[in-house]
C-alpha positions in Angstrom: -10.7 -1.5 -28.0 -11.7 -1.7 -24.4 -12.6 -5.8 -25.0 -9.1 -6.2 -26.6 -7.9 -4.2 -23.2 -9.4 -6.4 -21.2 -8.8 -9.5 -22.5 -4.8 -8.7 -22.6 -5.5 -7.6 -18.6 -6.9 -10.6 -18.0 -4.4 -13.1 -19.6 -1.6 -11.5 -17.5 -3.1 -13.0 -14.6 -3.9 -16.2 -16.1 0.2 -16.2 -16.9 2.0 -15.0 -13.9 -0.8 -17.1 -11.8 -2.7 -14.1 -10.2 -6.2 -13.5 -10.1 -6.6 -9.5 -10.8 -9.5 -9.8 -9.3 -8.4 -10.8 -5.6 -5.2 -8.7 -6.5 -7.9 -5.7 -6.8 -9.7 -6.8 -3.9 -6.9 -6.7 -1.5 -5.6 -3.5 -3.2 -8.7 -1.5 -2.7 -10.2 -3.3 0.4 -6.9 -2.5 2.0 -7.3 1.6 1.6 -9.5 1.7 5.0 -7.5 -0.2 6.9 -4.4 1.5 5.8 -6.3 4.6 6.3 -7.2 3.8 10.6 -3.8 2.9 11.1 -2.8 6.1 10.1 -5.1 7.8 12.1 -4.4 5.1 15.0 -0.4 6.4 14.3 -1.3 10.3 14.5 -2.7 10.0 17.6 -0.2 8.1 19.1 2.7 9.9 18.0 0.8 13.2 19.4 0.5 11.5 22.4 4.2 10.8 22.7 3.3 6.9 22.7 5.2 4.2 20.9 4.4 3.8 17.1 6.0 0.8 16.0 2.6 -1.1 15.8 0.2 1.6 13.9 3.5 1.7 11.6 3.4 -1.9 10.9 0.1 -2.1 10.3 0.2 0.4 8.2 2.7 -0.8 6.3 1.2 -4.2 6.5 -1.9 -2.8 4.7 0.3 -0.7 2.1 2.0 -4.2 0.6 -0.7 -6.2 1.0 -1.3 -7.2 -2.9 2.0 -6.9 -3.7 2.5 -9.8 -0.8 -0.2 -11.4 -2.8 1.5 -11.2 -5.8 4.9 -12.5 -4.3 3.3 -15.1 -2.6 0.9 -16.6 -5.7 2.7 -15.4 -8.7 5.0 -17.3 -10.9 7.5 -15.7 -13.6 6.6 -12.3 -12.9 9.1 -10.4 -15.0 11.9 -8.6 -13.3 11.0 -5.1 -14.4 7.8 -5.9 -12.6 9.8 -6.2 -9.5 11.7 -3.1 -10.3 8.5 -1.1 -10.8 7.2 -2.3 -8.0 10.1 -1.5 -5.8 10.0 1.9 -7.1 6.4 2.7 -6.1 6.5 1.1 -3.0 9.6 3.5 -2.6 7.7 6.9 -3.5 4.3 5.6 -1.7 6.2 5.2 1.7 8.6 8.5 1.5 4.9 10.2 0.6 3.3 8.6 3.5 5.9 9.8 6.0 6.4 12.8 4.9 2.6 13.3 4.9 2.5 11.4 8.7 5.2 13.5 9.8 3.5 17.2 8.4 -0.3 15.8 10.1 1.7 15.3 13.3 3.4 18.6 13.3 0.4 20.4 12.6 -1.7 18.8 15.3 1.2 18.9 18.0 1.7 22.8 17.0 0.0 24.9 19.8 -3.2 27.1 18.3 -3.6 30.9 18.6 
């Protein structure tokens, strides 16, 4: 079962002209970078500095393989797109939500 898995995985990519592999690499090696921007963002926004280029970054780093994918794919399927969309959506509401609660806590004076 896990063979049959992984040979329908790997035929997606062989059709829509991606390489899961790089797709995976850029997904996961992105995680650190995405993660020190966020730090880099923190501290700036606690500092009262600008954020618009921790932000970017960040948000460089959060699309990364899906840039990958729009960039190198062919035919991908629109409900692909759609999904995509959608999780891109929730990930970045999270994120500042999440951004916005981290700089609240630290900006919050401690008894």
């Amino acid at each position: 079962m896990i063979e049959s898995f992984q040979s329908w995985f790997f035929s997606l990519g062989e059709a829509y002209g991606v390489d899961p592999w790089i797709f995976g690499g850029i997904y996961v090696g992105a995680i650190p970078f995405f993660l020190i921007s966020m730090g880099w963002l923190v501290r700036r926004a606690r500092a009262g500095r600008s954020i618009v280029v921790p932000t970017l970054c960040a948000g460089f780093c959060f699309v990364s393989a899906y840039l990958y994918l729009a960039i190198v794919g062919r035919n991908i399927p629109l409900w692909v797109w759609i999904f995509l969309a959608v999780l891109v959506s929730y990930g970045a509401v999270s994120t500042i939500r999440d951004t916005q609660r981290k700089i609240r806590e630290e900006s919050s004076p401690k008894p």
